[in-house]
MARLUMNU-374298 format. One line per field, with one value per residue: residue number from 1; residue in three letters; y negated, z, x negated of N, C-alpha, C, O in turn. Coordinates in nm, 3 decimals, decimal comma. Atoms other than C-alpha are relative to their C-alpha. Example, Ala and Ser with C-alpha at 12.3 -4.5 7.8 and 13.67 -1.06 7.14 Angstrom:
<pts>
i = 1  2
aa = Ala  Ser
nv = 0,119  0,119
nw = 0,000  -0,006
nu = -0,089  0,082
cav = 0,450  0,106
caw = 0,780  0,714
cau = -1,230  -1,367
cv = -0,120  -0,109
cw = 0,000  0,073
cu = -0,090  0,077
ov = -0,118  -0,220
ow = 0,066  0,090
ou = -0,194  0,026
</pts>
This chain:
<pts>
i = 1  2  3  4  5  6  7  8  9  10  11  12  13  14  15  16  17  18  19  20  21  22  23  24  25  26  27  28  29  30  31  32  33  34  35  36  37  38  39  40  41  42  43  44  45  46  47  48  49  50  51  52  53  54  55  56  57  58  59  60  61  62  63  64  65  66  67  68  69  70  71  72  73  74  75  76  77  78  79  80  81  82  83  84  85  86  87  88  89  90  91  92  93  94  95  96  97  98  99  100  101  102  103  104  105  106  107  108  109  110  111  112  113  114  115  116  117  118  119  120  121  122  123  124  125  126  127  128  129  130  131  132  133  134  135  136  137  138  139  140  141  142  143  144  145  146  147  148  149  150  151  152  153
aa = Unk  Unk  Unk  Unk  Unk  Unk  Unk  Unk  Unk  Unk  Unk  Unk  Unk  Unk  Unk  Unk  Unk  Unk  Unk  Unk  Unk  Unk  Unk  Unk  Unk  Unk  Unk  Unk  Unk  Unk  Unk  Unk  Unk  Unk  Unk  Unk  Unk  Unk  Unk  Unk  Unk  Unk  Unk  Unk  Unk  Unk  Unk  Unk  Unk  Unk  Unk  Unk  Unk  Unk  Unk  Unk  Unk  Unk  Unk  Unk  Unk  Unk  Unk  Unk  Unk  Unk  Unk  Unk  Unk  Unk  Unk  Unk  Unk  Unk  Unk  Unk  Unk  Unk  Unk  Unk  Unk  Unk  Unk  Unk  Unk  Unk  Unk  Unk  Unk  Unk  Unk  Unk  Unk  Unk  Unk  Unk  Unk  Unk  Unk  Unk  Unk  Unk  Unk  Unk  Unk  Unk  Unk  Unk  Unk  Unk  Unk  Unk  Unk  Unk  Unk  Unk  Unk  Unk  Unk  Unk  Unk  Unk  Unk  Unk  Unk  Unk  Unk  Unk  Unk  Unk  Unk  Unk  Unk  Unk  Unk  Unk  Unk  Unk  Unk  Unk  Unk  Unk  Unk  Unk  Unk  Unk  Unk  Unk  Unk  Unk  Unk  Unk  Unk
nv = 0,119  0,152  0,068  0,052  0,081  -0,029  0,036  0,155  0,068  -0,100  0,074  0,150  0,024  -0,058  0,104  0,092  0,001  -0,047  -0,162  -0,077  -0,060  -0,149  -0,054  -0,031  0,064  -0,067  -0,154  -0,016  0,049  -0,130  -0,111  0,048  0,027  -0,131  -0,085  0,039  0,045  0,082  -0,085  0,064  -0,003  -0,137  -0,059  0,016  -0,071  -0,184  0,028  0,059  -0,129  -0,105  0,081  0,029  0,142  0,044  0,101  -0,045  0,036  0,194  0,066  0,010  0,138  0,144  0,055  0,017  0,099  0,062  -0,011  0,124  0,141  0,089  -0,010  -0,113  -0,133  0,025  -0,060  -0,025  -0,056  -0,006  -0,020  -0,083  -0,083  0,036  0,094  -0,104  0,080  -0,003  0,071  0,137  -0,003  -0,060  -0,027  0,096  0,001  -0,098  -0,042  -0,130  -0,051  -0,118  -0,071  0,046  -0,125  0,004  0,074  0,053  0,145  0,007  0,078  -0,013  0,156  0,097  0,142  0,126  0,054  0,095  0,173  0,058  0,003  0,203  0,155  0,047  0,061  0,103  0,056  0,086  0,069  -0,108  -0,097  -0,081  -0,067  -0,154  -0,153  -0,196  -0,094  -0,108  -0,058  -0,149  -0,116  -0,183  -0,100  -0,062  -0,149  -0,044  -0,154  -0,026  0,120  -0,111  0,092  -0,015  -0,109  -0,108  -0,108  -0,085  -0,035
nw = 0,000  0,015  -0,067  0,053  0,060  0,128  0,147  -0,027  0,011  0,120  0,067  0,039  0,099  0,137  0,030  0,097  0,130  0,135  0,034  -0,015  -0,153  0,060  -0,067  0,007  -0,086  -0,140  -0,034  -0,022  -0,117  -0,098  0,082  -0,067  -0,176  -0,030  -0,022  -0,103  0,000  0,065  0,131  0,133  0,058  0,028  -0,126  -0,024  0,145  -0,017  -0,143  0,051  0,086  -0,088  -0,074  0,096  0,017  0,133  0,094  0,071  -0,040  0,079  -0,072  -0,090  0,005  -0,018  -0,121  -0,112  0,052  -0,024  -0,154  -0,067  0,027  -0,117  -0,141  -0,075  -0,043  0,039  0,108  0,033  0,121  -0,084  0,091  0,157  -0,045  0,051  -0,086  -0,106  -0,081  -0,170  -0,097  -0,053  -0,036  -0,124  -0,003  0,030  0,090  -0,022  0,088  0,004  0,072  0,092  0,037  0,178  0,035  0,014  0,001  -0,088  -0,034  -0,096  -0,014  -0,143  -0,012  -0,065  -0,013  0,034  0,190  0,023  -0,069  0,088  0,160  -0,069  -0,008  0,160  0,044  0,011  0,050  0,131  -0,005  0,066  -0,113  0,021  0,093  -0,004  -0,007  0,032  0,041  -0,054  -0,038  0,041  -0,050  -0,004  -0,130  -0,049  0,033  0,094  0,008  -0,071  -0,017  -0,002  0,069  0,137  0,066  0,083  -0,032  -0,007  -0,102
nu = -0,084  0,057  -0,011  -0,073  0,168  0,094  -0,070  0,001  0,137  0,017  -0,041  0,041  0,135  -0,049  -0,050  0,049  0,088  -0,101  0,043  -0,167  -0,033  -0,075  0,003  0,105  0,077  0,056  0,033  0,157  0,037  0,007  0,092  0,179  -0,015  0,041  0,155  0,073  0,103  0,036  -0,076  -0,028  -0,103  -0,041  0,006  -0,131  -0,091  -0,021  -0,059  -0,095  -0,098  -0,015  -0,132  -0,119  -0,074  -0,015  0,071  0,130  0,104  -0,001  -0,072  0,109  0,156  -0,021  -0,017  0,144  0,012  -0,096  -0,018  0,126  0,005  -0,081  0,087  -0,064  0,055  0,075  0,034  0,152  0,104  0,106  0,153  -0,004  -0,060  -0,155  -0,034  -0,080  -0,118  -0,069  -0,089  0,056  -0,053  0,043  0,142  0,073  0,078  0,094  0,071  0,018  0,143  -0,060  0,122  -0,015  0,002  -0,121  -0,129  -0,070  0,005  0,004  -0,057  0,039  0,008  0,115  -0,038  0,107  0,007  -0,063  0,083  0,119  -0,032  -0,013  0,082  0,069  -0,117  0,037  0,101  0,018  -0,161  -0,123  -0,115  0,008  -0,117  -0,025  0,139  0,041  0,151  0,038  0,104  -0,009  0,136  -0,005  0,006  0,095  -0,024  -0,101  -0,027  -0,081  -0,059  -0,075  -0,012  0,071  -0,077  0,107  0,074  -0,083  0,037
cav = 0,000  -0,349  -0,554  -0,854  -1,127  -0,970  -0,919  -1,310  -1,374  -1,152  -1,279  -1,633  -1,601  -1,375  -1,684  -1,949  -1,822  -1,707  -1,332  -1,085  -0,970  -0,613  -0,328  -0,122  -0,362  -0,319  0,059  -0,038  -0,256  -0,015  0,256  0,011  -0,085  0,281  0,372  0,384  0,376  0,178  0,296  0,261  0,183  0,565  0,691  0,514  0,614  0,954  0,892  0,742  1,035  1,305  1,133  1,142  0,767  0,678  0,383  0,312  0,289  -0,058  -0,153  -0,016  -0,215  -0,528  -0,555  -0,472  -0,762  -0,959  -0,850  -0,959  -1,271  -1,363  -1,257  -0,907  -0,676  -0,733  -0,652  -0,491  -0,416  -0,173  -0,151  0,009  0,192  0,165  -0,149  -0,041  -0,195  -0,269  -0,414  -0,750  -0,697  -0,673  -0,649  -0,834  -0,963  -0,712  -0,605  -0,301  -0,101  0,180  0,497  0,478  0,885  0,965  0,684  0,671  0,362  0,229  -0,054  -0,280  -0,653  -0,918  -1,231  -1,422  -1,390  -1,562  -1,865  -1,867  -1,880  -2,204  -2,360  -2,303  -2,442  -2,740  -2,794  -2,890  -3,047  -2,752  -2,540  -2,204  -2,027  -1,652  -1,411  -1,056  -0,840  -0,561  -0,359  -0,040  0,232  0,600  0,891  1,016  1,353  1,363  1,736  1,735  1,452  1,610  1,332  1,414  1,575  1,746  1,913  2,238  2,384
caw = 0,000  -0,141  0,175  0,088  0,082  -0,158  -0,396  -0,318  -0,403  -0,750  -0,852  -0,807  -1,049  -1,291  -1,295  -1,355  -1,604  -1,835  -1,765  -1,758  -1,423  -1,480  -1,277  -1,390  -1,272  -0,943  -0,964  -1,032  -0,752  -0,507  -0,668  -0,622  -0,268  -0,209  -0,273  -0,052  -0,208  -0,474  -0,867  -1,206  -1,429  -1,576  -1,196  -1,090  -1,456  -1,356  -0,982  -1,108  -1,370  -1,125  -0,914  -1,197  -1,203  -1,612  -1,736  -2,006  -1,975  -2,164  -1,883  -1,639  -1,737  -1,782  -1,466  -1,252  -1,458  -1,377  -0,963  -0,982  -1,117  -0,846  -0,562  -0,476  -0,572  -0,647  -0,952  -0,989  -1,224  -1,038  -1,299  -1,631  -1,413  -1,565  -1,393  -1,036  -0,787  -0,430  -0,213  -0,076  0,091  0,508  0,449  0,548  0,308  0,257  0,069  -0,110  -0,198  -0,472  -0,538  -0,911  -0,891  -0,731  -0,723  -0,392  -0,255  0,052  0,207  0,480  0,651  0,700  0,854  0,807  0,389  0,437  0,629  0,401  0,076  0,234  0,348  0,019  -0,131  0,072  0,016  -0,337  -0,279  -0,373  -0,205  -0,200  -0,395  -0,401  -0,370  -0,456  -0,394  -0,434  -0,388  -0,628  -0,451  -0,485  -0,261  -0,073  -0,187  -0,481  -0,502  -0,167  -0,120  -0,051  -0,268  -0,581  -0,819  -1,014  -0,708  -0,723  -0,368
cau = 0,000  -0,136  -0,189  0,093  -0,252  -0,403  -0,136  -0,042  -0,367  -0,407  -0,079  -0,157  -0,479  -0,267  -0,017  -0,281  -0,489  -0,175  -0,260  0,080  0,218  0,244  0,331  0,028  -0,174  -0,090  -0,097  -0,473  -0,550  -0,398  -0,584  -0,920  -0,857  -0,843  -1,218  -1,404  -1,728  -1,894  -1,700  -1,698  -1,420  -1,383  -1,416  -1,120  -0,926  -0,988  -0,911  -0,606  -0,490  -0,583  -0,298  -0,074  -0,058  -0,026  -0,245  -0,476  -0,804  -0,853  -0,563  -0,807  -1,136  -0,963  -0,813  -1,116  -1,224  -0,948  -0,976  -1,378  -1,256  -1,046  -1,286  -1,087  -1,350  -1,735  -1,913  -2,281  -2,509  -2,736  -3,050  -2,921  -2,704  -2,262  -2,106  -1,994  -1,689  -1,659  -1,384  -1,480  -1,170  -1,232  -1,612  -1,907  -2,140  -2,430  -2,713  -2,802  -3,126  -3,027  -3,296  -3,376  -3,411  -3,094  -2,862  -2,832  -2,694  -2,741  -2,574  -2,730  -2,672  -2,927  -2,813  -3,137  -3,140  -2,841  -3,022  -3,310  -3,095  -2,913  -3,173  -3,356  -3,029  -3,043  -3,375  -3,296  -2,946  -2,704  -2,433  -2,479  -2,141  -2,227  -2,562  -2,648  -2,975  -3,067  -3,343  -3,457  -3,676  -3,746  -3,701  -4,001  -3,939  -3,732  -3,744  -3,582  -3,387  -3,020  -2,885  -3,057  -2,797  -3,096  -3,209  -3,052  -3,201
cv = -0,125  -0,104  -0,173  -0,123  -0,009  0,014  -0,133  -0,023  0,016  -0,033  -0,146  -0,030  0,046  -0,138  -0,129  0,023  0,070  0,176  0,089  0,024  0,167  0,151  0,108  -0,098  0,014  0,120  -0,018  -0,077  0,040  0,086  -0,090  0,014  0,127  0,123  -0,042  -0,006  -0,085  0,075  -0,065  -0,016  0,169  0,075  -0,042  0,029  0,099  0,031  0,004  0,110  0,138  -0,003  -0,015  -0,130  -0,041  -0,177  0,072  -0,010  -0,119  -0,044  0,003  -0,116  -0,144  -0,044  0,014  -0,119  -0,129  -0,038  -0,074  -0,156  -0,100  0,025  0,112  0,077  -0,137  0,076  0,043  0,116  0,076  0,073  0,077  0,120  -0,042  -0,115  0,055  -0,090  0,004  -0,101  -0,153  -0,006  0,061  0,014  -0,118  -0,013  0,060  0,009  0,153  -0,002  0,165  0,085  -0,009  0,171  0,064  -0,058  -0,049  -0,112  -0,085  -0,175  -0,071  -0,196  -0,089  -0,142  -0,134  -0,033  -0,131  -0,138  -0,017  -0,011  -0,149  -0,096  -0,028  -0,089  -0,135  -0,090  -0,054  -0,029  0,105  0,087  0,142  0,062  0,164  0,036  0,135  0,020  0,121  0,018  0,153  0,093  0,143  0,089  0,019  0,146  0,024  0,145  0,038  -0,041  0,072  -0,072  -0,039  0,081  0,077  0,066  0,089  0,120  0,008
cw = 0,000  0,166  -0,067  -0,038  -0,091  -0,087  -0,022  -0,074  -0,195  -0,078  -0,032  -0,113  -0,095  -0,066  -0,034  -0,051  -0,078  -0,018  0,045  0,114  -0,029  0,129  0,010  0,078  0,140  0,066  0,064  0,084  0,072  -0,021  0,007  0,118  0,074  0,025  0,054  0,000  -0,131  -0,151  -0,097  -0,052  -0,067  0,113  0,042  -0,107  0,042  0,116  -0,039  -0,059  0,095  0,124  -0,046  0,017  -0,187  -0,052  -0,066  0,036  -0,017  0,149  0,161  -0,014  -0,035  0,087  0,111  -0,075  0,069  0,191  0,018  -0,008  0,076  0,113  0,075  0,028  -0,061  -0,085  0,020  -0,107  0,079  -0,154  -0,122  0,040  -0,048  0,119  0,088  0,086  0,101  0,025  0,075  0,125  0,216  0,026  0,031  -0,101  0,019  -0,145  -0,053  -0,066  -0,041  -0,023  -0,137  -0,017  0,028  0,006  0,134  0,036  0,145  0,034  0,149  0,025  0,058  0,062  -0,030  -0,176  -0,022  0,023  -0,052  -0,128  0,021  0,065  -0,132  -0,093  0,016  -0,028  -0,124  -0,026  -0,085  0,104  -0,088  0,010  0,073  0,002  0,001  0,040  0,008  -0,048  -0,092  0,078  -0,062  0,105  0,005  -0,099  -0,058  0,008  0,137  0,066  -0,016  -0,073  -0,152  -0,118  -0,080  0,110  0,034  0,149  0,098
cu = -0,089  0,051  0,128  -0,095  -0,028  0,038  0,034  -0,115  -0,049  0,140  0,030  -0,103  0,053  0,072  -0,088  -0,069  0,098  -0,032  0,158  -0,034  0,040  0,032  -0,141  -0,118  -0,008  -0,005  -0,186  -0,085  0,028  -0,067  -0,162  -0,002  -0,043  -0,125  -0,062  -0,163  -0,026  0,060  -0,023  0,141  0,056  0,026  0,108  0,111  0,022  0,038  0,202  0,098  -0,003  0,109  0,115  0,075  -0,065  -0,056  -0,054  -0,113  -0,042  0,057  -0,137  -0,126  0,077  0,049  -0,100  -0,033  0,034  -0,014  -0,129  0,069  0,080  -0,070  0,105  -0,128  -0,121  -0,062  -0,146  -0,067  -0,129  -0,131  0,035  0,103  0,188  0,033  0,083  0,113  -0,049  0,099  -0,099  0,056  -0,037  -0,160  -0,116  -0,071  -0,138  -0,063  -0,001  -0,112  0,059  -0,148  0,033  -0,017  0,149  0,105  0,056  0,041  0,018  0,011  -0,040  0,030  -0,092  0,071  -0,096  -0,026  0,123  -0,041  -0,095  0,072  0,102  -0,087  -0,085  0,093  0,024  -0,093  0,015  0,163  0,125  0,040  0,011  0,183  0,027  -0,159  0,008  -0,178  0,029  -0,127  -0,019  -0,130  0,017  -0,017  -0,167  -0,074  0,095  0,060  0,085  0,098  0,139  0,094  -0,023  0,111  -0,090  -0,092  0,123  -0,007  0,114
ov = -0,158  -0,136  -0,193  -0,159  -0,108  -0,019  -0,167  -0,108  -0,074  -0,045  -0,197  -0,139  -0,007  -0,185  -0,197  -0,077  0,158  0,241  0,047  0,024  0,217  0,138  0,125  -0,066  0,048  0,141  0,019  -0,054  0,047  0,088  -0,033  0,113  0,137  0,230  -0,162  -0,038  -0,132  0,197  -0,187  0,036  0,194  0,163  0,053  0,055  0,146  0,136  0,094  0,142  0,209  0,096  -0,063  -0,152  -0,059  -0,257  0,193  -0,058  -0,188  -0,095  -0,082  -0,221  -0,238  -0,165  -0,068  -0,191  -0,208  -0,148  -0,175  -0,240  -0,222  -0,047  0,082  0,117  -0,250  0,198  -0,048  0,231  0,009  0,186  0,150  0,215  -0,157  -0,105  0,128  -0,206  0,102  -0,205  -0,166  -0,042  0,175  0,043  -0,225  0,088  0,026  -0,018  0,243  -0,088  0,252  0,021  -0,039  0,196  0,095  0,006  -0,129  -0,198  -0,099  -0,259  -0,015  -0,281  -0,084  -0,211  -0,251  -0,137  -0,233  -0,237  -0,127  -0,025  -0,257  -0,218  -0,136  -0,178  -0,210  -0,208  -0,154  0,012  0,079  0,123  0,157  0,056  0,213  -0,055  0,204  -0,053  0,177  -0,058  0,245  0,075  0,190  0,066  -0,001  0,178  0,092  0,176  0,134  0,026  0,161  -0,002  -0,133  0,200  0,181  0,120  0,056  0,207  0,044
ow = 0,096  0,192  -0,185  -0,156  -0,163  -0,189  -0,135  -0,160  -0,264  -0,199  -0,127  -0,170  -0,201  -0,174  -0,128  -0,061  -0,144  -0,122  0,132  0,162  -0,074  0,225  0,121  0,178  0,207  0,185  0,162  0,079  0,145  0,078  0,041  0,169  0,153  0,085  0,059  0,097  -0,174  -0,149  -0,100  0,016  -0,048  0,093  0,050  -0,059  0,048  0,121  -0,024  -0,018  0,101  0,193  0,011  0,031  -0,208  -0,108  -0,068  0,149  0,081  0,223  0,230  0,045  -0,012  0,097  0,203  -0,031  0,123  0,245  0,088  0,081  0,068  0,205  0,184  0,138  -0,101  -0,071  0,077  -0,149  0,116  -0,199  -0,163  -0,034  -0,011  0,230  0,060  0,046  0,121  -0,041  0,098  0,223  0,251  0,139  -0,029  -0,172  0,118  -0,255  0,010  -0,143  0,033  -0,036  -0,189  -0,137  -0,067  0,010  0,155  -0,004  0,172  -0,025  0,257  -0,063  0,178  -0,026  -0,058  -0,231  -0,091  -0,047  -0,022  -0,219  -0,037  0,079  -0,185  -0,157  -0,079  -0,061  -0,147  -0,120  -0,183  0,207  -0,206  0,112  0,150  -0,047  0,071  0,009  0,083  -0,122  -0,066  0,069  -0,123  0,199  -0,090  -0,153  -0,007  0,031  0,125  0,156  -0,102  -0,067  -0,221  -0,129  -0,118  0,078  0,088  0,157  0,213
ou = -0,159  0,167  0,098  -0,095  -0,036  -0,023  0,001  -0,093  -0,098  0,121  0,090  -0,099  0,019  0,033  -0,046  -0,141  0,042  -0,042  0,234  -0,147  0,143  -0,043  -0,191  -0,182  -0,106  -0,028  -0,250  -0,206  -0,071  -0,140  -0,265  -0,055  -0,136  -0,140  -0,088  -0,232  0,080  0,041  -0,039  0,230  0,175  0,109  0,187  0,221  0,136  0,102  0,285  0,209  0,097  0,132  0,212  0,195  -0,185  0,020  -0,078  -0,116  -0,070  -0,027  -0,193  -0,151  0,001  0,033  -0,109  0,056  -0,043  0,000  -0,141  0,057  0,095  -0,030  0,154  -0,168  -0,096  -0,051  -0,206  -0,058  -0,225  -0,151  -0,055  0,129  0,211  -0,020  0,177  0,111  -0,120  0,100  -0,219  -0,009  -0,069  -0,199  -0,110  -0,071  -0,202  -0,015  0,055  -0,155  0,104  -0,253  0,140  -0,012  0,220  0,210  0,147  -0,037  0,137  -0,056  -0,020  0,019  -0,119  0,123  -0,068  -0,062  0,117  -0,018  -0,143  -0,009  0,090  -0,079  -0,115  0,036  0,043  -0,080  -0,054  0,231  0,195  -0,018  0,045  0,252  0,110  -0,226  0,081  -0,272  0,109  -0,188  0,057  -0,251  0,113  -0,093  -0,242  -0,180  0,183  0,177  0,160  0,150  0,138  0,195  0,017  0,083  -0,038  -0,197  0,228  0,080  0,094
</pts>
């Protein structure tokens, strides 16, 4: 169940940027809200149809679209890796450092990046908006890393 906020919120942005109100749509923002970890657009499609809830896929990727662009969900590009989701929704703001062997992704909060990326900000007369990092590493021990989908152990 769409918190009543957040649909408020998602159909206020549908209404001023001339975008339809559709009921699909908010199949697929309940159906985001719902995961609980970081997704692609085909991962929730298939979430979605394995649920026997009926969109397209198109309908899918343009409303995640649509949800970054109102500040529901957040978008990332983790290194050549398919564009992934999260909820914004209830969450603090956090970093992540992703392994470039298995994908893991690991999710952590600094409070001081935040105070060095505003004061760098004021330092040259600007208001800090939005920030992302992340971080790519590699396992230790690929071969045993329990995380690895190519170890078969």
């Amino acid at each position: 169940m769409i918190p009543e906020e957040i649909k408020n919120t998602f159909i206020t942005y549908l209404k001023q940027n001339a975008h339809r109100i559709t009921n699909e749509r908010f199949l697929i923002l309940d159906a985001a809200l719902d995961m609980k970890f970081h997704f692609d657009a085909d991962e929730l499609y298939l979430q979605m149809k394995n649920n026997y809830i009926n969109v397209s896929r198109a309908t899918v990727y343009k409303t995640l679209e649509l949800m970054n662009e109102c500040n529901i969900l957040t978008k990332h590009n983790f290194k050549g890796d398919r564009t992934r989701y999260e909820t914004k929704i209830g969450r603090n703001h956090h970093y992540h450092i992703m392994c470039i062997t298995c994908k893991k992704i690991i999710e952590f909060e600094y409070p001081e990046i935040e105070k060095i990326n505003k004061k760098v900000c004021k330092a040259n007369n600007l208001t800090m908006v939005d920030h992302t990092m992340q971080v790519f590493a590699k396992c230790e021990n690929p071969g045993k890393c329990k995380h690895n989908a190519n170890n078969y152990n």
